[in-house]
C-alpha positions as CSV (number, residue, x, y, z in Angstrom):
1,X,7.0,-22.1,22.3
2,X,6.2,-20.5,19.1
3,X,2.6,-18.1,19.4
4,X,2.3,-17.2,15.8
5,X,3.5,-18.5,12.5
6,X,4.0,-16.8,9.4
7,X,5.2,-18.8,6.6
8,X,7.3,-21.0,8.4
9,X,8.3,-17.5,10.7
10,X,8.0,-17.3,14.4
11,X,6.1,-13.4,15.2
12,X,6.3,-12.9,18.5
13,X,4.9,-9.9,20.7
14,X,3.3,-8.6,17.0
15,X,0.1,-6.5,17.9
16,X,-1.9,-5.8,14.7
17,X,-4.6,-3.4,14.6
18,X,-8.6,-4.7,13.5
19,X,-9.2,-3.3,10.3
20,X,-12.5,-2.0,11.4
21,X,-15.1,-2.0,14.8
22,X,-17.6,-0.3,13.8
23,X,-18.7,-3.4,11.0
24,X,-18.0,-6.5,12.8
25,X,-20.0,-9.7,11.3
26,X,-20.2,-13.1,12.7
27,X,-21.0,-16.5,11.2
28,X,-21.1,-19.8,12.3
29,X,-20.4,-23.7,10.8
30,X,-22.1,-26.0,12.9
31,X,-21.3,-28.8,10.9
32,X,-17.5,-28.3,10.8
33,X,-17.4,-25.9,14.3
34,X,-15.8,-22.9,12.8
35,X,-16.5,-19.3,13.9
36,X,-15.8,-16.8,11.3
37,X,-15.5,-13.0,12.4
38,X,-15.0,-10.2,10.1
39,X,-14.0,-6.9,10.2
40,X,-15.5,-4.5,8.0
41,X,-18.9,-4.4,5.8
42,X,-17.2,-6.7,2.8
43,X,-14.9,-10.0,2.9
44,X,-11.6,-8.6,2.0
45,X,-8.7,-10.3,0.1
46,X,-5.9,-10.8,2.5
47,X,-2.0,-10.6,1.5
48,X,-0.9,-12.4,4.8
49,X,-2.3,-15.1,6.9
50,X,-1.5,-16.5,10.4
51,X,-2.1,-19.5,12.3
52,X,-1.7,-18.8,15.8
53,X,-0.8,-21.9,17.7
54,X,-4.4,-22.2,19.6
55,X,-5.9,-23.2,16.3
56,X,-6.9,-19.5,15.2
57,X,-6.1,-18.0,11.6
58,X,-5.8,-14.2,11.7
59,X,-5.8,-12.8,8.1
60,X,-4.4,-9.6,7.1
61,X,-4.3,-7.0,4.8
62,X,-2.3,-4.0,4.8
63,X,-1.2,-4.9,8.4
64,X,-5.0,-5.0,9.6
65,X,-6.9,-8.1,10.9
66,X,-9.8,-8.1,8.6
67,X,-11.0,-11.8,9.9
68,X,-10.5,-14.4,12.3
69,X,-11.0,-17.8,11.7
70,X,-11.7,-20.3,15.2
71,X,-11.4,-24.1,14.6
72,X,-12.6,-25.7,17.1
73,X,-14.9,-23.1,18.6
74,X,-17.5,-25.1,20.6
75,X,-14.6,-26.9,22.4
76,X,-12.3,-23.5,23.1
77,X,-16.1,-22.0,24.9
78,X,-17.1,-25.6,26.4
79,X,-20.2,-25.3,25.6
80,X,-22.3,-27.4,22.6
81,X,-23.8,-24.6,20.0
82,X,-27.2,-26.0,18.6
């Protein structure tokens, strides 16, 4: 089975590197149950995005994760987020 997707693309066994750890941001949708983490002290425009089959966009730029995007986060922890 497929474990990322890229326009249409199976990537398999890809490791990309974090754009950055030393800013990592967090932010929360309670109403719609998305987690959004970022990497990196400003939102950056990404020229690539994946969805990884687990419901999890990863988007890129310059072959660096500068966010993640987790649908369904609540559900993936089991635990309800107030």
């Amino acid at each position: 089975m497929e474990e990322e997707r890229r326009l249409g693309e199976s990537v398999e066994d890809e490791e990309l590197p974090l754009a950055s750890t030393r800013h990592i941001w967090f932010e929360y949708d309670n109403q719609n149950d998305i987690l959004y983490i970022n990497f990196g002290t400003d939102l950056e425009d990404a020229d690539d995005e994946r969805l990884l089959e687990n419901d999890i966009v990863l988007r890129i730029k310059n072959g660096r994760v500068v966010s993640m995007t987790v649908f369904d986060f609540s559900k993936k922890i089991q635990r309800d987020i107030l």
